[in-house]
C-alpha positions in Angstrom: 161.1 56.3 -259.3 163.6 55.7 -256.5 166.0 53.0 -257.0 165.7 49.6 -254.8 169.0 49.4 -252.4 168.7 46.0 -252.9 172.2 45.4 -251.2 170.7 46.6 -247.8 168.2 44.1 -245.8 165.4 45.9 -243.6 164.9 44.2 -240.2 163.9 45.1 -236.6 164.6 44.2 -233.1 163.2 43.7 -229.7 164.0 47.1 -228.5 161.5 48.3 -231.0 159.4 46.6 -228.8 159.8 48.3 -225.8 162.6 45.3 -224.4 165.4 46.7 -223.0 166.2 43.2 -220.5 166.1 39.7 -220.3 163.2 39.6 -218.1 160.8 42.8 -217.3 157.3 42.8 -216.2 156.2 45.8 -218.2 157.8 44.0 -221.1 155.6 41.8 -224.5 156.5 38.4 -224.1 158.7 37.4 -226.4 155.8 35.0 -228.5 154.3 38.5 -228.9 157.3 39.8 -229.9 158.2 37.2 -233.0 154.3 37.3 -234.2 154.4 41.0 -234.1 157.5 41.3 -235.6 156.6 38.8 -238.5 153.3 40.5 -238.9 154.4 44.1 -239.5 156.4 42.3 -242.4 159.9 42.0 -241.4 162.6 38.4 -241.9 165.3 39.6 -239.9 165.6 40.4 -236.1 168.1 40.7 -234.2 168.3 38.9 -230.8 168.0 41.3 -228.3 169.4 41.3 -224.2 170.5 37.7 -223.9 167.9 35.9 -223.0 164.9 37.3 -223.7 164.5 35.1 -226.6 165.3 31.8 -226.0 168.9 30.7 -225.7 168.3 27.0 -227.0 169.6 27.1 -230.5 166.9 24.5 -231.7 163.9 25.7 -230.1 164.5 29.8 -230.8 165.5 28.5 -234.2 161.7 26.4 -234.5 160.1 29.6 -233.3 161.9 31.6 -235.7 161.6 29.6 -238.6 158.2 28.8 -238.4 157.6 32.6 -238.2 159.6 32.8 -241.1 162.1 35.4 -239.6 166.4 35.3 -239.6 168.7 36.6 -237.3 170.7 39.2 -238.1 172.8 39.6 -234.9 173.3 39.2 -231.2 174.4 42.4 -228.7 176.2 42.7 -226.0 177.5 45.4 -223.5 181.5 45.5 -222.5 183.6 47.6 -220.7 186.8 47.1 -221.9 188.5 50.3 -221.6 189.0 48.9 -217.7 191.6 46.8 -219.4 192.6 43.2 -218.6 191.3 43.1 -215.6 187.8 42.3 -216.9 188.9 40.3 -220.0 187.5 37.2 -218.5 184.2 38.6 -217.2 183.8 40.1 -220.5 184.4 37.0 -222.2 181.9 34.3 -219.7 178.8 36.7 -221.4 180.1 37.5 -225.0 181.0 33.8 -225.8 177.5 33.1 -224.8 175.6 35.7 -226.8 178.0 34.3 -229.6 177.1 30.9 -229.5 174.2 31.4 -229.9 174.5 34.4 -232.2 176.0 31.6 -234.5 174.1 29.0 -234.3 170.8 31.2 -235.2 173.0 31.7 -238.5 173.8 35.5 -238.1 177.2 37.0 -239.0 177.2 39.7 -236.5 177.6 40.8 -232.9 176.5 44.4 -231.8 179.0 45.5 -229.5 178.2 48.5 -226.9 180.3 50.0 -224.9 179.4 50.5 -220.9 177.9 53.1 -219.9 179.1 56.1 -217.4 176.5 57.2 -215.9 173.3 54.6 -215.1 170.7 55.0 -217.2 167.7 54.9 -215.1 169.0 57.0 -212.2 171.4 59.4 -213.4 173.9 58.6 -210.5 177.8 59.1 -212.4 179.6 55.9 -212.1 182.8 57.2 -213.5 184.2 59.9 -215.2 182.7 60.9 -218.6 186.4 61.6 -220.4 188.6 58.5 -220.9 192.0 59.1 -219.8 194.7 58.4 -222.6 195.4 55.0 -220.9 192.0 53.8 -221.1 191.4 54.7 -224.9 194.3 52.5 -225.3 192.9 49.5 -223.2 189.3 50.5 -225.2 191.2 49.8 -228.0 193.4 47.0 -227.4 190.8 44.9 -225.5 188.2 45.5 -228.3 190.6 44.5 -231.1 190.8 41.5 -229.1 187.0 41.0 -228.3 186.9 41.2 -232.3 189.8 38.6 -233.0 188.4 35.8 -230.3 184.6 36.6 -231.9 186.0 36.1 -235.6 188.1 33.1 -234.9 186.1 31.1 -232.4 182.7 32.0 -233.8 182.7 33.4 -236.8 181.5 36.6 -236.1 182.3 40.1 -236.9 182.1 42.8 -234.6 180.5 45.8 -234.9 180.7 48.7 -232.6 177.7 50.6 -231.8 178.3 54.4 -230.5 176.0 54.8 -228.1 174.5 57.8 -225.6 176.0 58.0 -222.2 179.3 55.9 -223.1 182.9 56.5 -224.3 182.2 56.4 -227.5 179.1 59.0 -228.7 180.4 62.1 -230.3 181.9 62.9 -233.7 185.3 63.3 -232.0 185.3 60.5 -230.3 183.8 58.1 -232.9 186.4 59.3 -234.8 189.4 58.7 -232.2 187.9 54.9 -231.4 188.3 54.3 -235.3 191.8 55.7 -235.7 192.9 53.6 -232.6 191.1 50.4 -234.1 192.4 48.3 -236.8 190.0 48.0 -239.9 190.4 44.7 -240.9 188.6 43.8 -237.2 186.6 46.4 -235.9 183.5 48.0 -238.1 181.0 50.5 -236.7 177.2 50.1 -236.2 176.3 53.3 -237.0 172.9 54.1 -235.3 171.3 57.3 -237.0 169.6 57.9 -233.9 172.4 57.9 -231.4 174.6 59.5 -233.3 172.2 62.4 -233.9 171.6 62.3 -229.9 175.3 62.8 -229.6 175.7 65.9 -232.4 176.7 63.2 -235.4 176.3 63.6 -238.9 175.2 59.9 -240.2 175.9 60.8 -243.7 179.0 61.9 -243.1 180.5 59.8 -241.4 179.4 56.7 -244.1 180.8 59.6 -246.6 183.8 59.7 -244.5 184.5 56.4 -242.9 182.5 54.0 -245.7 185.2 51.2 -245.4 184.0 50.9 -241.0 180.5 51.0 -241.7 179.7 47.0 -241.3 175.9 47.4 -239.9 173.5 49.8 -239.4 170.2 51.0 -236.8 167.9 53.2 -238.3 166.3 55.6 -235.4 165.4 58.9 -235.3 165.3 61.1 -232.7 162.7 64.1 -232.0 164.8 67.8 -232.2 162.6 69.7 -229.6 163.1 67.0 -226.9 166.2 66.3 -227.4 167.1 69.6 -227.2 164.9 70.0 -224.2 166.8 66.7 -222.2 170.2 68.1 -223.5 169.6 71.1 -221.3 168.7 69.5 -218.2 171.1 66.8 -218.4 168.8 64.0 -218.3 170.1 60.5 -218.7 169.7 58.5 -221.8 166.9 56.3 -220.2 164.9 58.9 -218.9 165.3 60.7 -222.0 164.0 57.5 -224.2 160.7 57.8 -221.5 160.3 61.4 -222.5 159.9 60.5 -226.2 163.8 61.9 -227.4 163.7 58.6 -230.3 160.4 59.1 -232.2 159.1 57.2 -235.1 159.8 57.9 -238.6 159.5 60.6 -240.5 158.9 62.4 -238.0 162.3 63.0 -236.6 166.0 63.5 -237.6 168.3 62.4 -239.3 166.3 62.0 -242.6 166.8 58.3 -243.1 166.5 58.7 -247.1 169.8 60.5 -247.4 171.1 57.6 -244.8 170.1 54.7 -246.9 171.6 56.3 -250.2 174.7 56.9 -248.5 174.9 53.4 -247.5 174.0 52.0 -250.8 176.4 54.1 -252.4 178.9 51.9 -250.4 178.0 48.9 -252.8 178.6 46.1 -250.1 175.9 44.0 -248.5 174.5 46.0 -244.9 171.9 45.4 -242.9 169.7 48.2 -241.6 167.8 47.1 -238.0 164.9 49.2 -237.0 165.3 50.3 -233.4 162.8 52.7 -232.0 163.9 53.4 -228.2 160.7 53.3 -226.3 161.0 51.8 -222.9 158.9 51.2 -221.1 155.7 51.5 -223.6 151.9 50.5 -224.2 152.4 46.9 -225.1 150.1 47.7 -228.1 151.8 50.6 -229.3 154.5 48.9 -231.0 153.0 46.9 -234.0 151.4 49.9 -235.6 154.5 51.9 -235.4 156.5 48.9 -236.8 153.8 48.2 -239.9 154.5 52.3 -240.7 158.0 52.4 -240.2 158.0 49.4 -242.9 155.9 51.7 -245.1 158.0 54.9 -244.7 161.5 53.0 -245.2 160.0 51.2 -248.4 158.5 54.8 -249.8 162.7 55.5 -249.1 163.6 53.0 -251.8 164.3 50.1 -248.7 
């Protein structure tokens, strides 16, 4: 019999959904989203591109609640490796998300990094390779970010490595983490992404345990991958072509994951993201009720 990880808590997310923005056409409403979500069996969600859900602490809190579902975390997307000189853009959206973030109750704020080439069109907005200069603003600026999210709100930031940004690759996971200092930054480690990039989830928990704060369980498909890889497609392209499929069916094997993470003995939560925009609007509740399936048959 496989032993409960009963120190990590299962959710999901809008993006398993098919919501990539606030407002979409080809997008469920978000009412559709929160009875889905709580049908298919989850409590925690996270809360998605600022406002999507709403941003009313009482009312998204009714809706939640009477759905019986939690919030794990907010996200939001920075570019702070451009120093400074966006410090106070940066900070007009993240204190937003945060507010909100902790009035729903979470403890956590998803932090991406921007990324360098746009994600629908492939057109190169700036170099791929961070000079020396900007992995020390990338670093600096985030250790702030982290410092004004703990002490205003309450929050601890996690940093999600992401396709198409600064931070993606083994090497350069690793480099963001040595440049960071522990006690403020933690990684979101998403098994998918990380895979997408050439990562080895389990060994980086195995590796950098003490950084691992949060985790998003996705899996991507080898042969298109591989396939996207060649032609250099751009992540959102790629997510249309089917590169993040749904469990088992993909890699990294998420059992090995999830024991690697238990064996951290500290309370994570693991959010179900399944890239898939744009999709069938009824595609996603049937995925969601089997992914719940596999990740319990994994001990979850």
């Amino acid at each position: 019999m496989t032993t409960a990880k009963t120190r990590i808590r299962i959710g999901s997310a809008p993006d398993s959904w098919g919501v990539w923005f606030p407002d979409d056409p080809r997008q469920v409403p978000w009412q559709r989203f929160l009875d889905e979500v709580a049908g298919a069996g989850y409590r925690w969600i996270e809360l998605g591109p600022y406002g999507y859900l709403p941003t009313d602490p009482a009312r998204l809190a009714e809706e939640t609640g009477r759905r019986d579902l939690r919030v794990s975390a907010g996200t939001v997307f920075t570019g702070l490796h451009h120093g400074p000189a966006v410090w106070e853009r940066t900070w007009a959206h993240v204190s937003r998300v945060a507010a909100l973030t902790q009035a729903m109750g979470a403890r956590h704020l998803v932090v991406i990094p921007s990324f360098w080439r746009d994600d629908k069109s492939g057109e190169v907005l700036e170099d791929s390779t961070l000079t020396a200069a900007q992995w020390r603003d990338l670093a600096g600026q985030t250790e702030r970010l982290a410092r004004e999210v703990r002490d205003r709100h309450g929050l601890r930031v996690v940093v999600h490595p992401h396709a198409d940004t600064h931070i993606d690759s083994e090497e350069n996971v690793a480099r963001f983490l040595h440049a960071t200092d522990a006690d403020l930054v933690s990684l979101c480690l998403d098994t998918g992404h990380y895979a997408y990039c050439g990562g080895d989830s389990v060994k980086l928990i195995e590796t950098y345990g003490e950084r691992i704060g949060y985790l998003h369980l996705k899996q991507v498909d080898p042969e298109v991958l591989a396939h996207v890889r060649s032609a250099g497609t751009p992540f959102g392209p790629a997510v249309a072509q089917g590169v993040m499929c749904e469990p088992p069916k993909g890699v990294p094997a998420l059992e090995p994951v999830l024991a690697a993470a238990q064996n951290l003995d500290v309370d994570l939560f693991a959010i179900v993201e399944q890239d898939m925009y744009p999709c069938d609007p009824d595609a996603p509740l049937p995925i969601a009720e089997r992914t719940r399936a596999f990740l319990r048959s994994c001990g979850a």
